[in-house]
C-alpha positions in Angstrom: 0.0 0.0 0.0 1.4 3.3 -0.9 2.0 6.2 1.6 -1.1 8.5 1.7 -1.2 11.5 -0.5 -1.8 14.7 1.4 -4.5 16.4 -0.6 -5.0 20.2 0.5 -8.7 20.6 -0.7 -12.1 22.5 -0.6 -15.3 21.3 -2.5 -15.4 23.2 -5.1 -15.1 22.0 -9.1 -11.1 22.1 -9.0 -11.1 20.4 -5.9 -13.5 17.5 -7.0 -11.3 16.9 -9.6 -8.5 15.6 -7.7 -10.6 13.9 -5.4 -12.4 12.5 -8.4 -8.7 11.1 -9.8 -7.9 9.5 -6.3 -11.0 7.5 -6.0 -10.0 6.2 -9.5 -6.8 5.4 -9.1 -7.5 3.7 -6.4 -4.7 5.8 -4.0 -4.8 6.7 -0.4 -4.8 10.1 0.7 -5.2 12.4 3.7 -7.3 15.5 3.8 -6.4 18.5 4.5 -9.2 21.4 4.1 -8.3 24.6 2.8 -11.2 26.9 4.1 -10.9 29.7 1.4 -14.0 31.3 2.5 -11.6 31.8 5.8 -8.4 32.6 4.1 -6.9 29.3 4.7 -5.3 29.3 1.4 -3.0 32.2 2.4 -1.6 31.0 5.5 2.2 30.8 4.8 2.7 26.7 5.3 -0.1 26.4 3.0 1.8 29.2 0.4 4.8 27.4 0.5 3.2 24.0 -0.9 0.8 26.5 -3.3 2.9 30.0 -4.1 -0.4 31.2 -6.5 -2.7 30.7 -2.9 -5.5 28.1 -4.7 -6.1 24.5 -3.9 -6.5 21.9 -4.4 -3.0 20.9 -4.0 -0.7 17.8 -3.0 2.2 16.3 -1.7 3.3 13.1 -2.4 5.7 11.7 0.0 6.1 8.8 -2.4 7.4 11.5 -5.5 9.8 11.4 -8.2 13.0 8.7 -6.7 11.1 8.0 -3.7 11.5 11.8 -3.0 8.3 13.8 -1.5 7.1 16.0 -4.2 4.7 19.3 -3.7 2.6 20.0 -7.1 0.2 22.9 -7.3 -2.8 23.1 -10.4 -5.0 21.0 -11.0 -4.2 20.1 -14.4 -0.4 18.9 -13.1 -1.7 17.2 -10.3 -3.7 15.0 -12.3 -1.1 14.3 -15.2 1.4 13.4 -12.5 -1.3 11.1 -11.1 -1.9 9.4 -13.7 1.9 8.8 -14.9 2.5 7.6 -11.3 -0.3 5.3 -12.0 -0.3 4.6 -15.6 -4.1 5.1 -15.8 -6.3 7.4 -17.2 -3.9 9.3 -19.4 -5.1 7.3 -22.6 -3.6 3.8 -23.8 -1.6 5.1 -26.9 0.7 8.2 -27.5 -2.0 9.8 -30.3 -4.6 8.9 -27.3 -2.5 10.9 -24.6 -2.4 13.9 -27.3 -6.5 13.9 -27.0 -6.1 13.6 -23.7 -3.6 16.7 -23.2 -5.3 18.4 -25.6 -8.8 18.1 -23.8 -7.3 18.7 -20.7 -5.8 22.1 -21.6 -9.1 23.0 -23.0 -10.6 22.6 -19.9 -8.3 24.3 -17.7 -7.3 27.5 -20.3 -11.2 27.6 -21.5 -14.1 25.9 -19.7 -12.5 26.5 -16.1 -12.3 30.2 -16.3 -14.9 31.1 -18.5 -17.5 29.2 -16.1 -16.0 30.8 -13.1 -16.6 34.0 -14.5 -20.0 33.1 -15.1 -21.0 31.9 -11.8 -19.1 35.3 -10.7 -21.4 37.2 -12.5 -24.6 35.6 -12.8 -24.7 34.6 -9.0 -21.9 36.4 -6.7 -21.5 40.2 -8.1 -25.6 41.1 -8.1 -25.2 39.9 -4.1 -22.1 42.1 -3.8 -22.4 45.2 -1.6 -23.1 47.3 -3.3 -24.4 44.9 -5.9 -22.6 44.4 -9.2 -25.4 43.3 -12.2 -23.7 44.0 -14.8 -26.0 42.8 -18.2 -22.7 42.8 -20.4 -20.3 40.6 -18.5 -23.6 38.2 -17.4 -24.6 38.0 -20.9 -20.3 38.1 -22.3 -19.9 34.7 -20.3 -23.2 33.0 -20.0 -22.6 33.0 -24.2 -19.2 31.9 -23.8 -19.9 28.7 -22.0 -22.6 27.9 -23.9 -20.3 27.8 -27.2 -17.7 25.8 -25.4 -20.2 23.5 -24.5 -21.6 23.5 -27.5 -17.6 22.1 -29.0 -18.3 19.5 -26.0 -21.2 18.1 -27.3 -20.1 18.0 -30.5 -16.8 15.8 -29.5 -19.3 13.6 -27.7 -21.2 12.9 -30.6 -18.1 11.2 -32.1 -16.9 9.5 -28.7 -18.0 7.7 -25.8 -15.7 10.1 -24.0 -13.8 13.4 -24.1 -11.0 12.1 -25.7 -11.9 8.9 -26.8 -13.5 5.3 -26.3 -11.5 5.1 -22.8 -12.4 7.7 -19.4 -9.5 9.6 -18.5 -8.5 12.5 -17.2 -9.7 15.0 -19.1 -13.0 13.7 -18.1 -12.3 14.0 -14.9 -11.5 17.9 -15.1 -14.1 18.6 -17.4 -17.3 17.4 -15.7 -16.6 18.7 -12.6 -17.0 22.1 -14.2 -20.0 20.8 -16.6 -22.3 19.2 -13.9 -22.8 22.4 -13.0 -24.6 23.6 -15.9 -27.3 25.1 -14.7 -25.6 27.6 -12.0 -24.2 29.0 -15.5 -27.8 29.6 -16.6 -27.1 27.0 -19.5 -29.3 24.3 -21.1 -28.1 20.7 -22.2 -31.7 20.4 -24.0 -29.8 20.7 -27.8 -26.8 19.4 -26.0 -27.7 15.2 -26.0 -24.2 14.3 -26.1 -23.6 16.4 -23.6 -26.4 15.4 -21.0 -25.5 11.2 -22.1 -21.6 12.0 -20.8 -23.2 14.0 -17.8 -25.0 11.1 -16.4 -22.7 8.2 -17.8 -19.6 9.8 -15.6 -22.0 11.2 -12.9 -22.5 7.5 -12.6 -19.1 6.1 -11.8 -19.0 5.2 -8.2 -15.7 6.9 -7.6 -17.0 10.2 -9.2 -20.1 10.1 -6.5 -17.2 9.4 -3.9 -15.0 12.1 -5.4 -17.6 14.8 -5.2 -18.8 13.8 -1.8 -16.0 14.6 -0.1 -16.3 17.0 2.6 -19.5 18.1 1.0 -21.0 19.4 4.1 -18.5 22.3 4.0 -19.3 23.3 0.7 -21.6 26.6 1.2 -22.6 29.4 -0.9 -20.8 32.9 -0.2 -23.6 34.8 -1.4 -24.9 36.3 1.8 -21.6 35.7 3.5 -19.5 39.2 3.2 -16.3 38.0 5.1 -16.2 35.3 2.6 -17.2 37.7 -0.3 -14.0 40.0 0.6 -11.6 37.6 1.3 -12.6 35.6 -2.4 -13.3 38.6 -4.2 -11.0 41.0 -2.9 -7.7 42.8 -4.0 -5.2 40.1 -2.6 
């Protein structure tokens, strides 16, 4: 049995994604919750494992050479799980192209342009004062929906993002697309879309994955500590 992994973690989409690859891969970890509605994730012990101050985050005491290793992002964490594993990164080299490529779309696109939606849409009219701004609302809401429109259409051609095979890239992308309707989206011309949805929603380790420390997941809404420490100049 391998050494535990220590897993610095909040539930949130980039969190499940990491606790979503764990239950996978079958590996052991510890958890350690990084309350960023507190400012946990700028105390300096966790900085030093995380210099950018978000989670999720690990170490690995079982690393590169039996060395401990400290990996921040959660698109390296999960291609360094699943080369310490040799699972989920796709079965050929062409197939861990898909997989890199998918992956990268996800974390450069889907990841930021959804954040910016649920910003919008749901945190900055609850700011004080309140920030409804039509243009950014409608700017993002209309970017997610084309990304999820190239989604569905890669789904109509595979059984998964980047293939026949789950990997990965699944992993970080539904996380992010389960949450659809937050991001005032519709998966009603989207079939390939809603038949991935369910299919990896499914998987017994995703239900495990996103259950984790679920009952600390909250919404920061009404909550104006939370709302300066998230949304303010740090």
């Amino acid at each position: 049995m391998p050494a535990p992994i220590a897993l610095h973690y909040w539930p949130t989409p980039n969190g499940w994604k990491i606790t979503i690859a764990l239950e996978e891969m079958g590996l052991p970890y510890d958890l350690k919750l990084v309350n960023i509605g507190a400012g946990d994730q700028f105390a300096p012990e966790f900085l030093k494992i995380a210099p950018n101050n978000r989670m999720p985050a690990i170490v690995d005491p079982e690393g590169p050479d039996g060395a401990p290793v400290a990996i921040f992002e959660s698109g390296a964490i999960l291609q360094y799980l699943a080369r310490k594993t040799g699972q989920f990164g796709g079965p050929t080299e062409r197939d861990r192209i898909a997989v890199d490529q998918w992956l990268m779309w996800q974390m450069g696109g889907l990841g930021p342009m959804a954040g910016q939606a649920h910003h919008f849409l749901k945190y900055a009219p609850a700011l004080e004062p309140p920030q409804d701004l039509p243009y950014a609302k409608d700017r993002y809401r209309n970017e997610v929906a084309r990304l999820y429109g190239v989604l569905d259409r890669q789904l109509a051609k595979n059984r998964y993002v980047a293939g026949d095979f789950f990997s990965i890239a699944d992993m970080a992308i539904w996380p992010w697309a389960c949450l659809w309707e937050g991001q005032m989206q519709t998966v009603d011309d989207k079939p390939h879309m809603a038949r991935w949805l369910d299919e990896v929603g499914a998987r017994e380790a995703v239900k495990r994955g996103r259950a984790v420390a679920s009952e600390q997941r909250q919404s920061v809404q009404d909550d104006r500590k939370a709302q300066e420490i998230l949304f303010g100049k740090r």
